[in-house]
C-alpha positions in Angstrom: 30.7 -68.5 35.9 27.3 -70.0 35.9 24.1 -68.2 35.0 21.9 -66.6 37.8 18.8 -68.1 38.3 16.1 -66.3 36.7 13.8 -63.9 39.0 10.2 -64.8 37.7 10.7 -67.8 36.4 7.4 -69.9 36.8 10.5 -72.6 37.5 11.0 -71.6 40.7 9.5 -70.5 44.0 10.6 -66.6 44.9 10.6 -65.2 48.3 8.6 -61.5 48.1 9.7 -58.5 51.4 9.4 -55.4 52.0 12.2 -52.9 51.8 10.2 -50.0 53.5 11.8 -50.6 57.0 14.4 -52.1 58.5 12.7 -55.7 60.2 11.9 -56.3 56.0 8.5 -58.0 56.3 8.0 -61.4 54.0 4.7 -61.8 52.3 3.1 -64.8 53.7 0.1 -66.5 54.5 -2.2 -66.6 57.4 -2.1 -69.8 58.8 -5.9 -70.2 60.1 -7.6 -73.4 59.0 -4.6 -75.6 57.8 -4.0 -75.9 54.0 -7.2 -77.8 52.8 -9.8 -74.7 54.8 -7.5 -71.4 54.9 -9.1 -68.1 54.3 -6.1 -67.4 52.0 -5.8 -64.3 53.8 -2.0 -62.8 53.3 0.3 -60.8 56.4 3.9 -59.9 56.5 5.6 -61.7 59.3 9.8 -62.0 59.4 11.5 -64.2 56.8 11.8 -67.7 57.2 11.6 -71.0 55.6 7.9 -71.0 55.6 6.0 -72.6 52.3 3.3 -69.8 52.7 6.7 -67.5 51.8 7.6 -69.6 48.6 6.0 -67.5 45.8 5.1 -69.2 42.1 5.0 -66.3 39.4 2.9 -68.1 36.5 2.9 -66.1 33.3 -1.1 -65.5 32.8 -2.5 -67.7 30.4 -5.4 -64.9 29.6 -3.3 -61.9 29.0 -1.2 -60.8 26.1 0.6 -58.6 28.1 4.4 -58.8 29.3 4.8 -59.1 32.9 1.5 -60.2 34.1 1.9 -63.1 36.2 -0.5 -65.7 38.3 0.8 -66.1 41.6 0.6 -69.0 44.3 2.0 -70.8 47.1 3.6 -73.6 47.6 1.9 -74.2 51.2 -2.0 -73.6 49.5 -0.6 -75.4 46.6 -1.6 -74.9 42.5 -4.8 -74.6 43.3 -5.1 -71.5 44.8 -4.5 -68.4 43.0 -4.0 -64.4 44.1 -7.2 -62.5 43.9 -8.7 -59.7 45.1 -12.0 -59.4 46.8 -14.6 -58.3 44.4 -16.3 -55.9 47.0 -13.1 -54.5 48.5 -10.5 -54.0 45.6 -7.8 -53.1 48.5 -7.8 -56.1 49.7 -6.0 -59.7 48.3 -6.6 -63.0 49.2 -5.4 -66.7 47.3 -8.8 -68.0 46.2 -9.5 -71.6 45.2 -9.4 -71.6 41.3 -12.8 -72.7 40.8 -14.2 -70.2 43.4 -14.9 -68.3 40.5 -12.2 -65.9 40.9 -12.5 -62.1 40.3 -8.7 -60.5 38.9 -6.2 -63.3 39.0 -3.7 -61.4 36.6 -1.1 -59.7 38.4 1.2 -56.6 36.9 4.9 -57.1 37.9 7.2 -54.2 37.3 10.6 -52.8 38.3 11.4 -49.6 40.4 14.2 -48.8 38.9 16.0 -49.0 41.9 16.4 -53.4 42.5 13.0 -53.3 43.6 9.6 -54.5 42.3 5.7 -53.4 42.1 3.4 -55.9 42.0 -0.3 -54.6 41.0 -4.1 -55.5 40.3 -6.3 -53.2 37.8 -9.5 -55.0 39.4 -10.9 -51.5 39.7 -10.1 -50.4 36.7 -6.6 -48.4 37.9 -3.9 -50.2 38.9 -3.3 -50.7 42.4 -0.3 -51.6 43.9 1.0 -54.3 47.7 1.4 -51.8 50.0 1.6 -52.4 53.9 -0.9 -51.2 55.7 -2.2 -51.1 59.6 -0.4 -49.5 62.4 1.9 -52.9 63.2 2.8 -52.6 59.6 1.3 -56.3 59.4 -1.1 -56.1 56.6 -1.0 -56.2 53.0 -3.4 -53.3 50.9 -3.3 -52.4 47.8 -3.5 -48.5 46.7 -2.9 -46.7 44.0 0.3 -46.8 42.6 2.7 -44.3 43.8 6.2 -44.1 43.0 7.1 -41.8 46.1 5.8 -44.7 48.6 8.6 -46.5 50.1 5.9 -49.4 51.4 5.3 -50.3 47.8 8.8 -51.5 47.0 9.5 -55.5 47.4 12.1 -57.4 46.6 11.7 -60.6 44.6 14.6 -63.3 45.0 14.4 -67.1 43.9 14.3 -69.5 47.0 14.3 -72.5 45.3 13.2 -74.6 41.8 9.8 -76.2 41.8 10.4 -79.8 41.6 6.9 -80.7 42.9 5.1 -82.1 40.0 1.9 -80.8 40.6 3.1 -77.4 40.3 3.7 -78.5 36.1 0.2 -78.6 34.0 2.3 -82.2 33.2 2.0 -85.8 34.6 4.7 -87.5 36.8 6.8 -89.6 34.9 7.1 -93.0 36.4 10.5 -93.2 38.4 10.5 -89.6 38.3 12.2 -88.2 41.7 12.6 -91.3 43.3 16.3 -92.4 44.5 18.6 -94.7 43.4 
């Protein structure tokens, strides 16, 4: 029997939804300005093959601690990271990493029950993806709280990275192209 793939592995892109409700909304991006001028803004919209749904979970270069992650896209690319707005510490956005970006590290932890928590301590307390609005559309972050059923995603491996400038490594001449 071969191994499972890894969840978390900064080797592959991850798909993160909702378990709150039954329609299971996929984090995703808002698609406003094309790649190169997005707003980075995030939604939950229904699961597809969509590159702003393929998740990178980079193990934070800054923090000693276990299971704190840097997370991207493979739409926005390497170069935009998961932040929070320094102003409004409920709400995330993927930032340009040389926008000088506020709290890039991201807590990952389990339920207990096959689901995940993924958090921020921006504000000094850790707060927690939640959905939010009355379409159940948006992404918030509150206050950790193990009773809330919105705060409970699940985290499964899509696909590996093969894309090379997802690896702090140059290409390798020949590297990816056919026979």
């Amino acid at each position: 029997m071969a191994n499972p793939r890894p969840t978390l592995s900064p080797s592959y892109f991850h798909r993160i939804t909702n378990t709150a409700n039954s329609s299971n909304p996929t984090l995703d991006i808002v698609n406003d300005h094309g790649t190169q001028n997005s707003t980075g803004l995030l939604k939950l919209t229904r699961e597809g093959y969509y590159s702003g749904q393929y998740w990178a979970f980079i193990p934070s270069p800054s923090s000693s601690t276990p299971n704190t992650y840097r997370l991207r896209t493979w739409w926005l690319g390497p170069n935009r990271l998961l932040d929070v707005y320094a102003e409004d510490t409920s709400k995330a956005v993927l930032r340009r990493a040389d926008d000088t970006p506020h709290a890039l590290d991201w807590k990952v932890g389990e339920w207990g029950d096959g689901t995940w928590w993924i958090g921020n301590e921006a504000s000094g307390v850790l707060k927690v993806m939640d959905v939010g609005g009355q379409d159940g559309r948006r992404v918030v972050l509150r206050e950790k709280d193990e009773g809330a059923k919105t705060q409970r995603w699940r985290i499964e491996v899509i696909r590996d990275i093969s894309e090379d400038e997802f690896y702090d490594r140059p290409a390798t001449p020949g590297e990816g192209e056919g026979c």
